[in-house]
C-alpha positions in Angstrom: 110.7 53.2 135.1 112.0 56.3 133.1 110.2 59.4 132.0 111.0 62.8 131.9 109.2 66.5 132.8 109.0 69.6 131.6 107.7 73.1 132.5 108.4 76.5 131.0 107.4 80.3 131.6 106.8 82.6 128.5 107.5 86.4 128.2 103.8 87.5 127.3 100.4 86.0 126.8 101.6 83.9 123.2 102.3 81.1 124.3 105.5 80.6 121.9 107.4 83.5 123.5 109.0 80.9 125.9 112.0 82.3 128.1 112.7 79.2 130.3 112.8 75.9 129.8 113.3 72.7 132.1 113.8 69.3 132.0 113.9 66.5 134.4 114.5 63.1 133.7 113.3 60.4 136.1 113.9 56.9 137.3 112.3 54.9 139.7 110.5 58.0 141.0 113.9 60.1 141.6 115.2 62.9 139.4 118.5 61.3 137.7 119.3 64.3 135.6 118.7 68.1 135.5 118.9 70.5 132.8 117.1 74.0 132.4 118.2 77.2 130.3 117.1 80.8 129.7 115.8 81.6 126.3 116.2 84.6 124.1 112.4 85.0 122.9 113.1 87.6 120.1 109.7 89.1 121.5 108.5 91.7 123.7 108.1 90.9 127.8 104.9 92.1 129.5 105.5 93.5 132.5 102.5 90.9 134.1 104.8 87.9 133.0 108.0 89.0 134.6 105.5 89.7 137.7 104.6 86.3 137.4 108.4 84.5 137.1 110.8 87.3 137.6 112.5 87.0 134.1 113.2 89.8 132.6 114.6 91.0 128.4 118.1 92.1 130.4 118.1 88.7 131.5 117.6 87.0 128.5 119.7 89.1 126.5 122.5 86.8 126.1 120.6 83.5 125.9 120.2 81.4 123.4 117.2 81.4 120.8 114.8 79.1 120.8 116.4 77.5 117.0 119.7 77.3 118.6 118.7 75.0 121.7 116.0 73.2 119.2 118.7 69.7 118.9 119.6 69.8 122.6 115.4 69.8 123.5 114.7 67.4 120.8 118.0 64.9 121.5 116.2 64.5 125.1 112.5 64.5 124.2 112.2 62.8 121.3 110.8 59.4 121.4 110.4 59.3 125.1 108.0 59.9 127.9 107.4 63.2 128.7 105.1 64.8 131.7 103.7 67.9 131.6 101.0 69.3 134.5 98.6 70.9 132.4 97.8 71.4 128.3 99.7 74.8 128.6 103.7 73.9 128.4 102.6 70.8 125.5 101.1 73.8 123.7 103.9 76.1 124.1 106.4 73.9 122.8 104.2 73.2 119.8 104.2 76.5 118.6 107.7 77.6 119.3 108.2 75.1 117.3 106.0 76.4 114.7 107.3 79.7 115.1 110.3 78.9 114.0 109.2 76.7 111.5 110.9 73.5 113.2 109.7 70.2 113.1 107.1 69.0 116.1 109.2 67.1 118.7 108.0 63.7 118.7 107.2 62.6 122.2 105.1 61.1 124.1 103.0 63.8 126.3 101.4 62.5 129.4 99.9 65.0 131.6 100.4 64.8 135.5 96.8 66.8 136.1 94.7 64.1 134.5 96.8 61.7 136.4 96.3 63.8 139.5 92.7 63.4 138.9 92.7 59.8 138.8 94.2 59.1 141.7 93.3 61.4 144.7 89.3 61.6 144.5 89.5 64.9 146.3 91.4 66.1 143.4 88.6 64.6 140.6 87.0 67.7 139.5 88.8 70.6 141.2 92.3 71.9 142.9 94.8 70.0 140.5 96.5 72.8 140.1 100.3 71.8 140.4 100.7 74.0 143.4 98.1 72.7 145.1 98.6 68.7 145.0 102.8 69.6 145.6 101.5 71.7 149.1 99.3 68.4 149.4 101.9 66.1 149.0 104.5 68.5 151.0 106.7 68.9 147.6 108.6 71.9 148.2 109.4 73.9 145.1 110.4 77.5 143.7 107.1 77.9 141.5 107.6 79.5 137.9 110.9 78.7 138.0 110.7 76.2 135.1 113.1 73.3 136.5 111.5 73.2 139.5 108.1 72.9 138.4 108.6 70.3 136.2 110.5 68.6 139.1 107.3 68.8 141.2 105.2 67.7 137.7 107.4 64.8 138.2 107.4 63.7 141.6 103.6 63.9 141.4 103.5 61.3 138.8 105.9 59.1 140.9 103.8 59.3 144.1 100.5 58.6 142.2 102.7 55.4 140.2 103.3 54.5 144.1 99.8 55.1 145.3 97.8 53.1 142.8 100.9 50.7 141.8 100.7 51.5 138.2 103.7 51.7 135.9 104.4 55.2 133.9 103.1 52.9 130.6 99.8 51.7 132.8 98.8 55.9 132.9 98.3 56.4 129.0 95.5 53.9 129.2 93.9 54.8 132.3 93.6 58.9 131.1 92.1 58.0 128.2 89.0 56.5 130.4 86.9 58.3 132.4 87.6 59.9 135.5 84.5 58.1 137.4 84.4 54.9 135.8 81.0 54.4 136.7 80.1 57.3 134.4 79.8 57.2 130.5 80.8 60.3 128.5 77.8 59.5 126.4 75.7 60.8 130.1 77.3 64.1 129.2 75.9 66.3 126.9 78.1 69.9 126.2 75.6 71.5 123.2 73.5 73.8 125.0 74.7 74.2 128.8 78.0 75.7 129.5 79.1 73.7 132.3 82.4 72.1 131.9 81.7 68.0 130.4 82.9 66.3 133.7 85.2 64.0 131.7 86.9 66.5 129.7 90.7 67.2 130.5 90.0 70.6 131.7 87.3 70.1 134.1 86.8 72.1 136.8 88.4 75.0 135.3 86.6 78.3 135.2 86.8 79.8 131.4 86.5 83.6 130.5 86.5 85.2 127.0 87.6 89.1 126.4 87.9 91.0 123.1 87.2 89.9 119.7 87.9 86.1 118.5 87.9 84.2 114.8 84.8 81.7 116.5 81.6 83.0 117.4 81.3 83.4 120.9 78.7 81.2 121.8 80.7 78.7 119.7 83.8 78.8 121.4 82.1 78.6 124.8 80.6 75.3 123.6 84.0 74.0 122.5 85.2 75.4 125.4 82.5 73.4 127.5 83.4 69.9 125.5 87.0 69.9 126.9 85.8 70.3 130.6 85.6 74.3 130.7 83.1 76.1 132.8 82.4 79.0 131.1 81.8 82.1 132.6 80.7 85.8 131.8 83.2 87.4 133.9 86.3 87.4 135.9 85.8 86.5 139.3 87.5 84.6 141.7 86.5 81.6 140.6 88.1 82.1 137.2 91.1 79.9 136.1 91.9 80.5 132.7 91.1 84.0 130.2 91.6 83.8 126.5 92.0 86.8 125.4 90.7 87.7 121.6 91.8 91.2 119.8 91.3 93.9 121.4 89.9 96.9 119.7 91.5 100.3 121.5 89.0 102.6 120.5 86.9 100.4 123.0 89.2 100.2 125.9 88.8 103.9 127.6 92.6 104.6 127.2 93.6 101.4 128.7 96.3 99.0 126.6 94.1 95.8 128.0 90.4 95.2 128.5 88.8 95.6 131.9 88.3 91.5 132.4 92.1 91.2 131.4 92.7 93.6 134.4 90.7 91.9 137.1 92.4 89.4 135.9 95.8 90.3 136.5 95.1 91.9 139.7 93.6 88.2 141.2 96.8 86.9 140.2 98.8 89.3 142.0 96.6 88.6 144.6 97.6 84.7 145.0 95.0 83.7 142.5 95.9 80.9 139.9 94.8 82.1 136.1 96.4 81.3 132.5 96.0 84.1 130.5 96.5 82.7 126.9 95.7 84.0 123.2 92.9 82.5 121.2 95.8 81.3 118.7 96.9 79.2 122.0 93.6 78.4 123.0 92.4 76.8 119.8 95.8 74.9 119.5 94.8 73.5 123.2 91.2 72.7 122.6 92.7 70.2 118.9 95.0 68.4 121.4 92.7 67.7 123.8 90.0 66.9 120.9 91.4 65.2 117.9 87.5 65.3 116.5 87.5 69.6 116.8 89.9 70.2 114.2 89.3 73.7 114.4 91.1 75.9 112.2 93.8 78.1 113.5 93.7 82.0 113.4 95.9 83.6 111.2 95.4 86.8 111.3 93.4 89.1 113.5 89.6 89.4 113.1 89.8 93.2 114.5 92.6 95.9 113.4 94.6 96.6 116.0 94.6 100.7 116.7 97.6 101.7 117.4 97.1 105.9 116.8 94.3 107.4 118.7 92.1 109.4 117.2 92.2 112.6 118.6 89.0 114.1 120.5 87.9 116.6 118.1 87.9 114.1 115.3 86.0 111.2 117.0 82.6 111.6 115.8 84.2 112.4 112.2 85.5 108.8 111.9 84.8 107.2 108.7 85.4 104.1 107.1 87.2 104.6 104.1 88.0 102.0 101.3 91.9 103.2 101.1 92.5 101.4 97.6 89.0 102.6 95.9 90.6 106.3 97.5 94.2 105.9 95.8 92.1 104.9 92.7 90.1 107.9 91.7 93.5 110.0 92.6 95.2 108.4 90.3 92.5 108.5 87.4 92.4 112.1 88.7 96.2 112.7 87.1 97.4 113.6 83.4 99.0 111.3 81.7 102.6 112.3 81.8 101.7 112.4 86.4 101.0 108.7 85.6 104.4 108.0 84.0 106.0 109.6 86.5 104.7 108.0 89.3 104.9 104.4 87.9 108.6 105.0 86.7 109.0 106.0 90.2 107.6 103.1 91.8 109.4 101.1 89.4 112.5 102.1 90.5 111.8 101.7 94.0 111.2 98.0 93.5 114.2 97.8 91.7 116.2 99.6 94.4 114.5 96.7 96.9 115.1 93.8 94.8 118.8 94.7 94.5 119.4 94.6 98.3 121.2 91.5 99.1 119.7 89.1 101.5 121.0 88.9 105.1 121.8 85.5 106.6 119.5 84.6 109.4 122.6 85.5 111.7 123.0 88.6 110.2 119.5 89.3 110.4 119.8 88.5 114.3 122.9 90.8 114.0 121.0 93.7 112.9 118.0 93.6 114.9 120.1 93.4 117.8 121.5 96.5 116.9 118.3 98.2 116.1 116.7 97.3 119.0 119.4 99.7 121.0 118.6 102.3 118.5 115.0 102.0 120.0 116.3 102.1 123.2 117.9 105.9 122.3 114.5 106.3 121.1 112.9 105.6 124.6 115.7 107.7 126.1 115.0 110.5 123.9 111.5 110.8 124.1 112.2 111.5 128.2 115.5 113.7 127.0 112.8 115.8 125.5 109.9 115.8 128.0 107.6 114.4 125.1 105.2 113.0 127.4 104.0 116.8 128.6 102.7 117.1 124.8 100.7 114.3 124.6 97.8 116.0 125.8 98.2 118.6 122.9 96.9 116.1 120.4 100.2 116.4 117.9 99.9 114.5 115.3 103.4 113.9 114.9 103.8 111.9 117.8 101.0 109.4 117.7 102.5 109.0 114.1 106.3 108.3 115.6 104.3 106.1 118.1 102.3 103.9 115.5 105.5 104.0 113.0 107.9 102.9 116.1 104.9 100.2 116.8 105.1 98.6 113.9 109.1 98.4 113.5 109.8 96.8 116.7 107.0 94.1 115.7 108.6 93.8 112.5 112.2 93.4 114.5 110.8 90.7 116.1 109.9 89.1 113.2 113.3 89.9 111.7 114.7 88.1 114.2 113.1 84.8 113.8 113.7 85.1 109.8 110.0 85.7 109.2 111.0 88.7 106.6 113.4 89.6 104.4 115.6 92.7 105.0 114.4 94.5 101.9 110.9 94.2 103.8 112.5 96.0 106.7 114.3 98.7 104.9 110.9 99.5 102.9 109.0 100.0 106.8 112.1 101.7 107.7 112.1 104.2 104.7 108.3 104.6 104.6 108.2 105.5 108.5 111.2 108.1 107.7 108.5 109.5 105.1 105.5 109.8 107.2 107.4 111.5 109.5 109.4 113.9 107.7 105.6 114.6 105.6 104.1 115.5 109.3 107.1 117.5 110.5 107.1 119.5 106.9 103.0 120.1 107.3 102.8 121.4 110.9 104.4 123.8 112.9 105.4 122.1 116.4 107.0 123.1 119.6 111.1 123.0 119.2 111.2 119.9 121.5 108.8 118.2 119.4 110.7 119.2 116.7 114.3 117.9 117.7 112.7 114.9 118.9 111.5 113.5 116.1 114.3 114.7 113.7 116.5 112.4 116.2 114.0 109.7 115.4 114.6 110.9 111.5 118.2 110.2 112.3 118.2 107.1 113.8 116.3 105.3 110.8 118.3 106.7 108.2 121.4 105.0 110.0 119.6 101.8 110.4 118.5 102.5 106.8 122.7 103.1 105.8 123.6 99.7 108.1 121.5 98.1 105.5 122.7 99.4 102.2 126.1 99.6 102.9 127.1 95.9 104.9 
């Protein structure tokens, strides 16, 4: 009887930002073979996740990318068994896999939590949690440390084979039956209450929503309710998993997370079990464990994400503006020889663009690698300079070099992974150089304020030369 398990830890709440990975391959209830690596994410690491399993960017630094290990995870995977405690790490391969834009690995996912909940009746409806049937069967693991959870994944699969003398084959027919066999789903109805369906995968856990999602709320609660979630208002300690939406900053009193996000993370550090997952992952989970859902998958933000503050004074003086009907009546506002002008300009802008040759995508890797050290003399200037005493002073310069730095290291990112072309990247790069230069030319700031951000002035342009000149 062979099968294998897996487990991994990401390095923030999207689920495809996987840093770990482990494998265990079993027969006859012992592991035969072990295998587990560190990954290079190419995203950013939220100080909660490295609370959570200890890995850090410095650790990853020098690990491989997700693409590069992409054979090795598929050469064992595909085509065979694979247990996995939970709809989280089946998700998270998914859309790594998507990510990258790599094939789905083909294999057969068989989840040790609904086979947990078949076999121990204590188990049925709450405490599956992988930590809590390994302390019930005395399995002693390291946990979110990727190998050895899916080792535990494992072994509780084997015991449960042992317990109910079933092979690893007999399990994919007896999950897809009801937990109480006595009970029909039919006697289950999901539309108006928002307790959990007592047959779905993910009952007994204790649902929270925060920030803004694609679904209507009510909606997604009732989704949320036909795949076993009780959903609930707030966090408490009863909550198990949060699925966290948009979240607007203007609404968040200062704070880069919402209050339920938070409590959230402060019952974790307190021993409490909760996923915390994006709505992109939360919607992928609820189509695997419904085929019938089909829901269709977020692809961009329902809320703009605000990045610069709006300063005090000009709060209540916040408008709406329609930025292309704006540009519009400028234009129409200029003579005829302005118009020329400008378009020639832009012309040869796109021209200039167009004529920058392509980077490979280990180039691109190349140079992202280098510019995320230039960020990092970024970081180090902005204490060089005691910047942070000035925030209170409302300077527009540096919420601009804030949102401008924002958007480049997101763009990195992307870089990285070959999402965007390096033209892309050297038009952000010159257009942040602009915005900055226009505030620092308009406004007369402190001399620290000053130096700082003609350093940040200098440090683009020489990404911006590393481009043009390879």
């Amino acid at each position: 009887m062979k099968y294998l398990a897996l487990d991994v830890e990401t390095a923030n709440a999207d689920y495809s930002s996987i840093c770990q990975i482990g494998i265990a391959e079993f027969e006859n209830g012992k592991v035969i073979d072990k295998w587990s690596t560190l990954i290079n994410p190419e995203s950013y690491f939220d100080p909660f996740n490295i609370s959570i399993h200890g890995i850090k960017e410095s650790d990853v630094k020098n690990s491989p990318t997700f693409d590069i290990i992409y054979e090795e995870i598929k050469n064992r995977l595909e085509d065979k068994i694979t247990v996995h405690h939970m709809p989280f790490d089946r998700v998270a391969l998914n859309r790594v896999c998507e990510e990258y834009q790599l094939p789905s690995i083909k294999t057969k996912w068989l989840d040790s939590a609904k086979i947990t909940r078949r076999t121990w009746e204590q188990f049925a409806y709450k405490g599956y949690g992988l930590k809590n049937i390994a302390d019930f069967l005395k399995i002693r693991f390291e946990h979110h440390d990727a190998l050895q959870d899916a080792i535990a994944a494992g072994l509780v699969v084997a015991n449960a084979c042992l317990i109910k003398e079933m092979s690893i084959e007999d399990w994919f027919q007896r999950i897809g039956t009801p937990i109480n066999q006595k009970t029909s789903k039919s006697d289950y109805s999901a539309s108006i209450k928002q307790d959990g369906n007592p047959e779905g995968s993910l009952y007994g856990e204790n649902l929270v929503f925060t920030g803004a999602l694609s679904l209507p709320r009510k909606e997604a609660a009732v989704i949320a309710a036909k795949i076993g979630c009780n959903v609930l208002d707030s966090v408490t300690q009863k909550t198990t998993i949060l699925v966290v939406g948009t979240q607007d900053s203007t609404k968040l009193a200062g704070y880069e997370k919402s209050s339920k996000h938070r409590k959230a993370e402060e019952l974790i550090e307190k021993g409490n079990q909760i996923k915390i997952l994006t709505e992109k992952d939360f919607i992928k989970m609820c189509n695997d464990e419904d085929k019938e859902l089909n829901l269709e998958i977020p692809t961009s933000e329902p809320i703009e994400k605000q990045t610069k503050p709006t300063s005090p004074q000009n709060q209540s003086l916040t408008i709406e503006i329609n930025l292309t009907e704006t540009v519009a009546k400028a234009y129409n506002k200029l003579s005829k020889e302005q118009k020329e002008l400008l378009v020639e300009a832009s012309k040869k802008e796109q021209e200039f663009l167009d004529s920058i040759p392509e980077f490979s995508h280990d180039e691109k890797r190349i140079f992202a690698n280098n510019f995320q050290t230039q960020l990092e003399k970024i970081e180090t200037a902005f204490d060089d300079f005691n910047i942070e005493s000035y925030e209170d002073d409302d300077l527009e310069i540096i919420f601009t070099i804030e949102s401008e730095i924002d958007q480049l290291n997101e763009m990195n990112f992307d870089l990285m992974k070959n999402k965007i072309a390096i033209s892309e990247f050297y038009e952000q790069l010159d257009n942040s150089v602009d915005f900055i230069e226009s505030d620092l030319e308009e406004n007369d700031y402190p001399k620290k304020v000053t130096k700082y951000a003609k350093t940040i002035i200098n440090e683009l342009n020489k990404a911006k030369e590393k481009i043009t000149t390879r």
